[in-house]
VOMIKE-412306 format. One record per residue (C-alpha): chain; residue in one letter; residue number from 1; x, y, z. Coordinates in Angstrom, 1 decimal, padded with zeros to 4 digits. Layout:
N
{node 'A'; 'A'; NUM; {X; Y; Z}}
...
//
This chain:
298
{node 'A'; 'X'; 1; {311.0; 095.1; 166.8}}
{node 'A'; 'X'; 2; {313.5; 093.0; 164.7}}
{node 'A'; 'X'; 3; {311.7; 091.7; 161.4}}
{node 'A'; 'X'; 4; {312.5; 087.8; 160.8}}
{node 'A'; 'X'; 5; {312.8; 086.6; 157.5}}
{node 'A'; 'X'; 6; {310.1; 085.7; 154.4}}
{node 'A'; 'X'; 7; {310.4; 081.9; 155.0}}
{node 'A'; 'X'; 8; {309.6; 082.5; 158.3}}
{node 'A'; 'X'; 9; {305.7; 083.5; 157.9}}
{node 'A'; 'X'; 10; {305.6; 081.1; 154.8}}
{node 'A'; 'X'; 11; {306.5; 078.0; 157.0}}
{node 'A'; 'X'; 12; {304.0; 080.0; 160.1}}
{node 'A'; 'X'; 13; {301.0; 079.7; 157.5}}
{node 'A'; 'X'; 14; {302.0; 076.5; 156.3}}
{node 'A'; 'X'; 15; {302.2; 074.8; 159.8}}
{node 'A'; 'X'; 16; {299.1; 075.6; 160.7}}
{node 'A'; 'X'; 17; {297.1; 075.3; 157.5}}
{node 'A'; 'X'; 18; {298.4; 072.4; 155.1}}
{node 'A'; 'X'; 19; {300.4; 070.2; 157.4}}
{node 'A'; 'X'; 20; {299.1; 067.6; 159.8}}
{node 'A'; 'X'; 21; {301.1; 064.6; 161.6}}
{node 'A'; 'X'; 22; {300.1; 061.2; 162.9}}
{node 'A'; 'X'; 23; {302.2; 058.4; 164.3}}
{node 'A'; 'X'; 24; {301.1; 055.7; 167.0}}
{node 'A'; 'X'; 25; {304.5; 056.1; 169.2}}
{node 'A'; 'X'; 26; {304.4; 059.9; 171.2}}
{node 'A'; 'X'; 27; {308.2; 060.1; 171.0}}
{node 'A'; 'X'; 28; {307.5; 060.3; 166.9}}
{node 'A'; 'X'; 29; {304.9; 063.4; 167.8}}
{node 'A'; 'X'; 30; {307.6; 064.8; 169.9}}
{node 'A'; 'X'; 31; {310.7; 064.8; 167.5}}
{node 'A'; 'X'; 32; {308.6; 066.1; 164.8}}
{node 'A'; 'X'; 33; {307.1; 069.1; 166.8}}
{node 'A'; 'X'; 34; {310.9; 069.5; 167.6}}
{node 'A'; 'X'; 35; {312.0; 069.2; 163.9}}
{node 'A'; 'X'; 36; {309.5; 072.0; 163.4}}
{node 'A'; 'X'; 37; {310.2; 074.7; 166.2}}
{node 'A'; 'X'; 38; {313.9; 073.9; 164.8}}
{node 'A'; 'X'; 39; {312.6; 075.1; 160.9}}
{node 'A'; 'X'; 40; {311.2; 078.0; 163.1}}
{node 'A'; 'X'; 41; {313.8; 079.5; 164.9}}
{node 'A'; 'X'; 42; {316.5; 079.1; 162.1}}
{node 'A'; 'X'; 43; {314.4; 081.9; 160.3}}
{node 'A'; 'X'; 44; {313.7; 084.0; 163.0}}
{node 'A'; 'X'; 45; {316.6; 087.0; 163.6}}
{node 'A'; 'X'; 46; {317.6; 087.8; 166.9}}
{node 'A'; 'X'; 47; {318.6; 091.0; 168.6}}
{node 'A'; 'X'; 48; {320.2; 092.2; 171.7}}
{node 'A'; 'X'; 49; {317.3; 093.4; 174.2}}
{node 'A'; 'X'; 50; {316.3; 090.8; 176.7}}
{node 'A'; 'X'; 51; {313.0; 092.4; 177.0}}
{node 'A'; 'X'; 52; {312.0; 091.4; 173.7}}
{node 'A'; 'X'; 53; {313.4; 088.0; 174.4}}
{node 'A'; 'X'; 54; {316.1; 088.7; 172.3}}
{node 'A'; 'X'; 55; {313.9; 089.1; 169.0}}
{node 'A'; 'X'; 56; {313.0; 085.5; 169.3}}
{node 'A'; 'X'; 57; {308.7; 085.4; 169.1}}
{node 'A'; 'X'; 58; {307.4; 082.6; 170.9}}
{node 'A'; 'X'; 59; {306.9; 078.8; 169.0}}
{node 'A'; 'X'; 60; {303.1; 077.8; 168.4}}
{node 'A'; 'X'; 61; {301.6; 074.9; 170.1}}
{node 'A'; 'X'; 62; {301.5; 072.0; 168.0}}
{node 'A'; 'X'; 63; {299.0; 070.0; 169.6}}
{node 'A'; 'X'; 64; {296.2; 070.3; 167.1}}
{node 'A'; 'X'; 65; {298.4; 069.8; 164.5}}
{node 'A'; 'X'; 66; {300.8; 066.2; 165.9}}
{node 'A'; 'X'; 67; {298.6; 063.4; 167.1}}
{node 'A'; 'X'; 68; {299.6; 059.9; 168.4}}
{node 'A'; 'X'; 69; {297.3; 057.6; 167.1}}
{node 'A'; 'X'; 70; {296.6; 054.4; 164.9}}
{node 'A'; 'X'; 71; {295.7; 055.3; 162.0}}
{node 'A'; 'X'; 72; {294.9; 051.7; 160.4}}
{node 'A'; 'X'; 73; {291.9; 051.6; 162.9}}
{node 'A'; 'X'; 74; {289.0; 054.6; 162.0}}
{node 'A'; 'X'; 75; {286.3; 055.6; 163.9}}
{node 'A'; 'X'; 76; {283.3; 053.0; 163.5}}
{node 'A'; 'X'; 77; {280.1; 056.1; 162.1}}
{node 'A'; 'X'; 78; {276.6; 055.0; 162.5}}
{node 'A'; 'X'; 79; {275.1; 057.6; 160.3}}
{node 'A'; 'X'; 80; {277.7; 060.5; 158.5}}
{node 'A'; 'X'; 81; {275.5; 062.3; 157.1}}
{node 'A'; 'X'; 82; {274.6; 063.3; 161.1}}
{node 'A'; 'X'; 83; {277.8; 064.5; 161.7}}
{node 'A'; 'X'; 84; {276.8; 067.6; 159.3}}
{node 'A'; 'X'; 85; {274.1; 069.0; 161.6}}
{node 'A'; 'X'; 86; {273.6; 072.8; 162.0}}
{node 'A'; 'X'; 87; {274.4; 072.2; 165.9}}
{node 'A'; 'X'; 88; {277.3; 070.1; 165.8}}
{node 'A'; 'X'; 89; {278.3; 072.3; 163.0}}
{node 'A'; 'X'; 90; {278.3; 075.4; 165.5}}
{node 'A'; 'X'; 91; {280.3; 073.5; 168.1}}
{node 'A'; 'X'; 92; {282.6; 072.2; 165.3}}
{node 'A'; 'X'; 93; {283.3; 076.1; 164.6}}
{node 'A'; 'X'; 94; {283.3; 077.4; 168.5}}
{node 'A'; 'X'; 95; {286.3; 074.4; 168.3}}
{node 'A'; 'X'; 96; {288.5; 075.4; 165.2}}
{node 'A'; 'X'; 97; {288.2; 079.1; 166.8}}
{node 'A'; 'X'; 98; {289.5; 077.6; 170.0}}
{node 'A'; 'X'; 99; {292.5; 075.0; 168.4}}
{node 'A'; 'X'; 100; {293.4; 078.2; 166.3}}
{node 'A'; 'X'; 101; {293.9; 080.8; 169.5}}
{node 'A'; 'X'; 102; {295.8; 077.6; 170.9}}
{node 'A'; 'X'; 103; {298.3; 077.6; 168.0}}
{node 'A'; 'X'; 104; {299.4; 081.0; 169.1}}
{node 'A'; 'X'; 105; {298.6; 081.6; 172.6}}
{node 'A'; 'X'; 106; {301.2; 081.6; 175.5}}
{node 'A'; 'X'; 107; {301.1; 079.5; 178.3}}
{node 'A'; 'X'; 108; {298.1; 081.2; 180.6}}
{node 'A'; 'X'; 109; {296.5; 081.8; 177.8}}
{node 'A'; 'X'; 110; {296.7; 077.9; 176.4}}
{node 'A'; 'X'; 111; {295.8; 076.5; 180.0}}
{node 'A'; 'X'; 112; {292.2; 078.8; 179.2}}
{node 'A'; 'X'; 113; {291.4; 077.0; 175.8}}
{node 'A'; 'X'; 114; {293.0; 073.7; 176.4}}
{node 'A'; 'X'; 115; {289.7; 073.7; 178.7}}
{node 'A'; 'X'; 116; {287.7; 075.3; 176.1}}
{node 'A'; 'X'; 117; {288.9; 072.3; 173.7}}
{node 'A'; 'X'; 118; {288.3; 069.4; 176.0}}
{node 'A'; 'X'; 119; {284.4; 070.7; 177.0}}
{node 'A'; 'X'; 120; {283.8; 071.6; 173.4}}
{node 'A'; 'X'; 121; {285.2; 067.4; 172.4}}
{node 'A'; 'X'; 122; {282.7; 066.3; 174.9}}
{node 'A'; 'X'; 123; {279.7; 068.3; 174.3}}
{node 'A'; 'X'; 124; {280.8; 067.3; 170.7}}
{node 'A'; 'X'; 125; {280.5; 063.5; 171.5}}
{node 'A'; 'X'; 126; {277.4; 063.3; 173.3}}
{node 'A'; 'X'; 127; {275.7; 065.4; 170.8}}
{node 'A'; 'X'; 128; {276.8; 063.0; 168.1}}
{node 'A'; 'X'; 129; {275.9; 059.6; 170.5}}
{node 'A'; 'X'; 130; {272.4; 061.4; 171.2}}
{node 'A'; 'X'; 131; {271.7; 061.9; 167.6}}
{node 'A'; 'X'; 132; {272.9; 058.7; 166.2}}
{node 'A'; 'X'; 133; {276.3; 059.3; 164.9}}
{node 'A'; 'X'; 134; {277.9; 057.2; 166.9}}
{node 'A'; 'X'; 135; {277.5; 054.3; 169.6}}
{node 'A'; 'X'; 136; {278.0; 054.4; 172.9}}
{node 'A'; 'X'; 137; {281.8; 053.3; 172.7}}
{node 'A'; 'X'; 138; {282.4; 055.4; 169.8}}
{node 'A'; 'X'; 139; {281.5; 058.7; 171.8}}
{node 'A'; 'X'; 140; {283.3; 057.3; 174.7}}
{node 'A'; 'X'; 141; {286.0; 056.8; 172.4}}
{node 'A'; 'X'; 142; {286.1; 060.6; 171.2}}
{node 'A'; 'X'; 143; {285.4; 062.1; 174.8}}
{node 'A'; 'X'; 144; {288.4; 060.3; 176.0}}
{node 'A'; 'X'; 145; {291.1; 061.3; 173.3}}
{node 'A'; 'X'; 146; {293.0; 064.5; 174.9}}
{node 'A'; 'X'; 147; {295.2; 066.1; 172.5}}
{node 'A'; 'X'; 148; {297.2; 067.6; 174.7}}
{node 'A'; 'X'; 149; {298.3; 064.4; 176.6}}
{node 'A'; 'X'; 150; {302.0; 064.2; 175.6}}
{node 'A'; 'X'; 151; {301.8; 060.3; 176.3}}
{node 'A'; 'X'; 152; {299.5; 058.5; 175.2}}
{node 'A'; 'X'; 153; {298.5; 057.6; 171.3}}
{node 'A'; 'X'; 154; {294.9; 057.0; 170.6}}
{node 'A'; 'X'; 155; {293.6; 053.3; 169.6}}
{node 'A'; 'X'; 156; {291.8; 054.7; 166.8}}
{node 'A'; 'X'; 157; {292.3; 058.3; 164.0}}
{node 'A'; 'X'; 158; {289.5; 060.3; 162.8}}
{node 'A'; 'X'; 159; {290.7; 063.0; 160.4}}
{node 'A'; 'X'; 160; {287.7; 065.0; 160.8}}
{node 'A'; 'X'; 161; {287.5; 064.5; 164.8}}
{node 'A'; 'X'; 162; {291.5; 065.3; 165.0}}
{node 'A'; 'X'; 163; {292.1; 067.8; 162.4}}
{node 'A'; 'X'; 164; {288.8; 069.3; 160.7}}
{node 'A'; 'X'; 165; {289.8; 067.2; 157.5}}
{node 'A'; 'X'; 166; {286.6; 066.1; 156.5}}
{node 'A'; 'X'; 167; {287.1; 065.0; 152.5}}
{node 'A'; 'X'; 168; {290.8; 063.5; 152.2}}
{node 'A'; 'X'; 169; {293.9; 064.3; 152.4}}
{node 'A'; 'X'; 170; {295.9; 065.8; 149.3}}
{node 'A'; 'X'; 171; {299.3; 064.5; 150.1}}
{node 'A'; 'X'; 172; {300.4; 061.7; 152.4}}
{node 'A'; 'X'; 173; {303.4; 061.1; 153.0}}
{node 'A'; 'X'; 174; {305.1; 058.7; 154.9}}
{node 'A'; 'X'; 175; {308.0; 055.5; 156.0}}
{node 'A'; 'X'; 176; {305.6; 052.8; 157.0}}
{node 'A'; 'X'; 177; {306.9; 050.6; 159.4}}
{node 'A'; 'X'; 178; {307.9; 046.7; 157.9}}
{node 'A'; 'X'; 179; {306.3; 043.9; 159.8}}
{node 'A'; 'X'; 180; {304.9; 040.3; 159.2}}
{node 'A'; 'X'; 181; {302.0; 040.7; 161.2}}
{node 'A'; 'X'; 182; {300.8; 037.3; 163.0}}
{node 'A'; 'X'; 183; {298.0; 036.5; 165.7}}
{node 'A'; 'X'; 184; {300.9; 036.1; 168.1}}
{node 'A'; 'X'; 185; {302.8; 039.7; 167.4}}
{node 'A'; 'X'; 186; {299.4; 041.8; 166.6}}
{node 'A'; 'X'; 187; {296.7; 042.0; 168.6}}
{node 'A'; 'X'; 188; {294.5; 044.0; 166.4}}
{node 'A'; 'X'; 189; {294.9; 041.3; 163.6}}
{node 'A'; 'X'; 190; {291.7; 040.2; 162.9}}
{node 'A'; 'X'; 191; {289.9; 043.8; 162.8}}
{node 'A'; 'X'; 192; {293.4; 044.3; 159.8}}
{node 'A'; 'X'; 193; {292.2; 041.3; 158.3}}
{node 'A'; 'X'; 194; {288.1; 042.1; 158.3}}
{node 'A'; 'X'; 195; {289.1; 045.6; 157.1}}
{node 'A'; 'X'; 196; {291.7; 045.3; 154.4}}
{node 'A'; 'X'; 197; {292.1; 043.5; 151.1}}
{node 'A'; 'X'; 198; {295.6; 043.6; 150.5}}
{node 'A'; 'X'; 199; {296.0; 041.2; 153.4}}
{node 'A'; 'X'; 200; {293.1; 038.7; 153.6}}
{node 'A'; 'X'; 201; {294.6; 036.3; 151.2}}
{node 'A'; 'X'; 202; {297.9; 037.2; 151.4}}
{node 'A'; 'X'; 203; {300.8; 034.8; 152.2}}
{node 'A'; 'X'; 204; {303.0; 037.1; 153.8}}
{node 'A'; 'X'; 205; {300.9; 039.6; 155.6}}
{node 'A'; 'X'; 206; {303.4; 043.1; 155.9}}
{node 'A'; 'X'; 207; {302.3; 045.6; 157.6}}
{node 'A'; 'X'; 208; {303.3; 048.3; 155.3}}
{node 'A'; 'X'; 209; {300.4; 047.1; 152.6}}
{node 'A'; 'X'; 210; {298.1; 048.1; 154.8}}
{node 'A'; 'X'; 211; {299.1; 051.8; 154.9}}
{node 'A'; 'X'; 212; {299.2; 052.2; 151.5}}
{node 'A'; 'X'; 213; {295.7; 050.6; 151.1}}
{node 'A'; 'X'; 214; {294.3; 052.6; 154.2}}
{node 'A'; 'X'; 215; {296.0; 055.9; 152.4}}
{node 'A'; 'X'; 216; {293.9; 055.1; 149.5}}
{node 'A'; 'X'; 217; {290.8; 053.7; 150.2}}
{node 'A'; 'X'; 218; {290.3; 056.0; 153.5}}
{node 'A'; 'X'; 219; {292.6; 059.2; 153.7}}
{node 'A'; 'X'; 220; {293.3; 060.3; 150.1}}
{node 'A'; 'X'; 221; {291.0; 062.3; 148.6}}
{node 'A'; 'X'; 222; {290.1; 062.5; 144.8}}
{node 'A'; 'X'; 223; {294.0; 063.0; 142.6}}
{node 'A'; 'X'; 224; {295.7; 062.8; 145.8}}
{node 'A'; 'X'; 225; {299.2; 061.7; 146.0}}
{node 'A'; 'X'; 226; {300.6; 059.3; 147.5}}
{node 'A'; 'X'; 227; {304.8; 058.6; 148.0}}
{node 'A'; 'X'; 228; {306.0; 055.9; 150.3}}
{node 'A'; 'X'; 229; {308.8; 054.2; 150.8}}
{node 'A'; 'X'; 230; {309.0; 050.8; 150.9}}
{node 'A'; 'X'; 231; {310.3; 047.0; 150.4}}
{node 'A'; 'X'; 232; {310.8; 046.6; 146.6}}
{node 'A'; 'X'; 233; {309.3; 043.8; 147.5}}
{node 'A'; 'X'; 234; {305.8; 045.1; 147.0}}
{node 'A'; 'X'; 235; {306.6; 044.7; 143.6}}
{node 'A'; 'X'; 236; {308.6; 041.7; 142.7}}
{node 'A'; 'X'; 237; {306.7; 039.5; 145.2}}
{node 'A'; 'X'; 238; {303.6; 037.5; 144.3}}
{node 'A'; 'X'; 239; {302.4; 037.5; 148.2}}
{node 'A'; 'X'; 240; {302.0; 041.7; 147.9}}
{node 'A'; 'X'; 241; {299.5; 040.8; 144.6}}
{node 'A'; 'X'; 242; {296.7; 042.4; 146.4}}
{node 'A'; 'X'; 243; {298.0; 045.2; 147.3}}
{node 'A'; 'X'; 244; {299.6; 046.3; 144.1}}
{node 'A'; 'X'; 245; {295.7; 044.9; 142.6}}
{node 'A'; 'X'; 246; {294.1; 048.1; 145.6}}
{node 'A'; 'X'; 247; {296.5; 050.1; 143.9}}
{node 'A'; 'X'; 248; {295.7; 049.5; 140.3}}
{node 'A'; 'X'; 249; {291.9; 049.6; 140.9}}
{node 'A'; 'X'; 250; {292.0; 052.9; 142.7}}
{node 'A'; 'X'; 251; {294.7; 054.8; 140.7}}
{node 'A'; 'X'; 252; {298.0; 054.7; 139.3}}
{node 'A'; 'X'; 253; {301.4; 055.1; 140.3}}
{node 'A'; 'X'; 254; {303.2; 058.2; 138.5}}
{node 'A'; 'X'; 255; {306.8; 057.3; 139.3}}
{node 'A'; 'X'; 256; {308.9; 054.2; 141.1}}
{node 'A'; 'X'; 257; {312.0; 054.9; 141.9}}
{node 'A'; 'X'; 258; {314.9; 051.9; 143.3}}
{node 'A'; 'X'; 259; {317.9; 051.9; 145.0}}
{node 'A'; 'X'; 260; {321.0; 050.1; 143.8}}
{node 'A'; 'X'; 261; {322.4; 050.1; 148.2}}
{node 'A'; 'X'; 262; {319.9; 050.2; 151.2}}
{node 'A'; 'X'; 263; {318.4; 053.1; 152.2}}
{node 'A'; 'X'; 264; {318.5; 051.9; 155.7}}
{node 'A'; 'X'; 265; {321.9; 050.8; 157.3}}
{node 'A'; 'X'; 266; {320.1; 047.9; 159.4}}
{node 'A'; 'X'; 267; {317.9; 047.0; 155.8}}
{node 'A'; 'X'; 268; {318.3; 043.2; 155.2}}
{node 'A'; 'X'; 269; {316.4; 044.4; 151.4}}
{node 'A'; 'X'; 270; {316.5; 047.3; 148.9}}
{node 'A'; 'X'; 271; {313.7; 050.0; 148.8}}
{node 'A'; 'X'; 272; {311.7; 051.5; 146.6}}
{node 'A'; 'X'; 273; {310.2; 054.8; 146.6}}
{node 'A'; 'X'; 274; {306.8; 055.6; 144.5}}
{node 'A'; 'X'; 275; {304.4; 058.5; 144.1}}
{node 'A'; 'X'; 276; {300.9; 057.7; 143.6}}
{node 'A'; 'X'; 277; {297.7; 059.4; 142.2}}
{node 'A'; 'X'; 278; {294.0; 058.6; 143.2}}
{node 'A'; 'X'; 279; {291.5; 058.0; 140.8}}
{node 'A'; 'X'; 280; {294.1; 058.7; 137.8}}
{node 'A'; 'X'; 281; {295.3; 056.6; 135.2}}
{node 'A'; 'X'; 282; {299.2; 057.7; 134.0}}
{node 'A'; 'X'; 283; {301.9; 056.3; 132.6}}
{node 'A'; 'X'; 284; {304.2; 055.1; 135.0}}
{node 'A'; 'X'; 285; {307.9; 056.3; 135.1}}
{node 'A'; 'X'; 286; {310.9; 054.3; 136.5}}
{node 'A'; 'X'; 287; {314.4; 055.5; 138.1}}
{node 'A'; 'X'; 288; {317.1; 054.3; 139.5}}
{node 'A'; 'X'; 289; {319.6; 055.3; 142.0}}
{node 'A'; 'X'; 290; {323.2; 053.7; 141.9}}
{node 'A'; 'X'; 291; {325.5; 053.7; 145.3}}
{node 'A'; 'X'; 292; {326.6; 057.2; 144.4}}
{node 'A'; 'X'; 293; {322.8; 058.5; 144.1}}
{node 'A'; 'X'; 294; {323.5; 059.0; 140.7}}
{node 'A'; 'X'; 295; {320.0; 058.8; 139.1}}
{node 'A'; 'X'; 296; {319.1; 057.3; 135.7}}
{node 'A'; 'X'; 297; {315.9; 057.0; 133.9}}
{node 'A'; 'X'; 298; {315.6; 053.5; 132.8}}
//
């Protein structure tokens, strides 16, 4: 049996234990499950004997780990503290046993817990409607998302329900997507505007603030980071006030770093690209890229 190489295991382990992806389009999911399998196979070595498959081992599923969701829209919870029971618990662990022989299982083997999965999310969801966790449309809610459809993205994201993450993240990263969002463009623009401050009295209401409040307020946890990139706009326009004002209240930013060309080709502004610590106060330090990428502290 050929032997493939140290990264190999390293980015195995890290796959499945530290990294987790969300993005509201499934074609997003699907590239980055690519990208992935790619990092995979590039440190795997290869060998002559077709009954081996040629050294090649087979790629894990990614299903449990690549969801297509929103993540500006949570899960409405009745009571948390319920979600903590010694049943639900059990099921909870019968699940993270089932996602984690899905990670590596071949395809018979997958079709047997994908079912496993699915009756475990249900039982799940009416154990937490019966006990008060949730209402009626929340469990419906839960008992309808199926990881393993390819297609569709889910209206809401739960990082507890989707990935076991139950106290924050410690990194998110992410390219936010740029948008004036409107009544006419958005349909979920009044449950933004009930839900986040940096766009309640904000002239120009950009979609992008309201990842980088949601990041903060609801998916960092404790000194987490956080490193977008973004408009430099955020910072040299009064309309973004209450965003940078979430950010200030809740943390600091370590490092802002700006570009001297776009970033993007089709980019009608410059860019900006911070990293940002919860619950920390730091002083903050400022680069700057010219058109060759030479970098300069200023």
């Amino acid at each position: 049996e050929s032997v493939n190489r140290p990264d190999y295991a390293r980015k195995l382990y890290l796959i499945e234990n530290c990294i987790y992806g969300v993005d509201i389009q499934p074609i997003a999911i699907q590239i980055s499950k690519l990208r992935f399998f790619i990092s995979l196979v590039v440190d795997q070595k290869a060998n002559d004997n077709p009954t081996e498959n040629f050294g090649i081992r087979p790629l894990p599923n990614l299903e449990a780990k690549f969801v297509a969701a929103n993540t500006l829209i949570g899960l409405d919870k009745k009571d948390v503290s319920l979600f903590d029971s010694a049943e639900i618990k059990e099921k909870e662990n019968e699940l993270k046993v089932a996602k984690h022989k899905i990670f590596y299982s071949k395809y018979k083997t997958k079709r047997k817990y994908r079912q496993i999965v699915n009756s475990l999310r249900l039982e799940i969801a009416t154990l937490l409607e019966d006990c008060g966790a949730v209402g009626n449309a929340e469990a419906q809610q839960l008992a309808s998302w199926d990881m393993f459809d390819q297609n569709a993205s889910s209206p809401f994201f739960d990082p507890e329900w989707m990935f076991d993450v139950k106290d924050g993240f410690d990194i998110v990263i992410g390219n936010p997507p740029y948008k004036i969002l409107t009544k006419n463009n958005t349909k979920d623009i009044d449950k933004y505007i009930n839900k986040y401050v940096s766009i309640k009295r904000a002239n120009s209401k950009n979609l992008y603030t309201l990842f980088i409040e949601s990041s903060i307020v609801y998916l960092l946890q404790s000194k987490g980071l956080l490193s977008f990139i973004v408009p430099e706009g955020l910072y040299k326009t009064r309309s973004y006030n209450d965003c940078v004002d979430v950010m200030e209240k809740n943390g600091s930013t370590l490092l802002c770093a700006d570009f001297e060309d776009y970033v993007f080709e089709s980019a009608i502004t410059g860019n900006v690209i911070f990293v940002y610590e919860k619950g920390i106060n730091k002083e903050l330090a400022l680069y700057h890229f010219d058109k060759n990428l030479v970098i300069t502290r200023v």
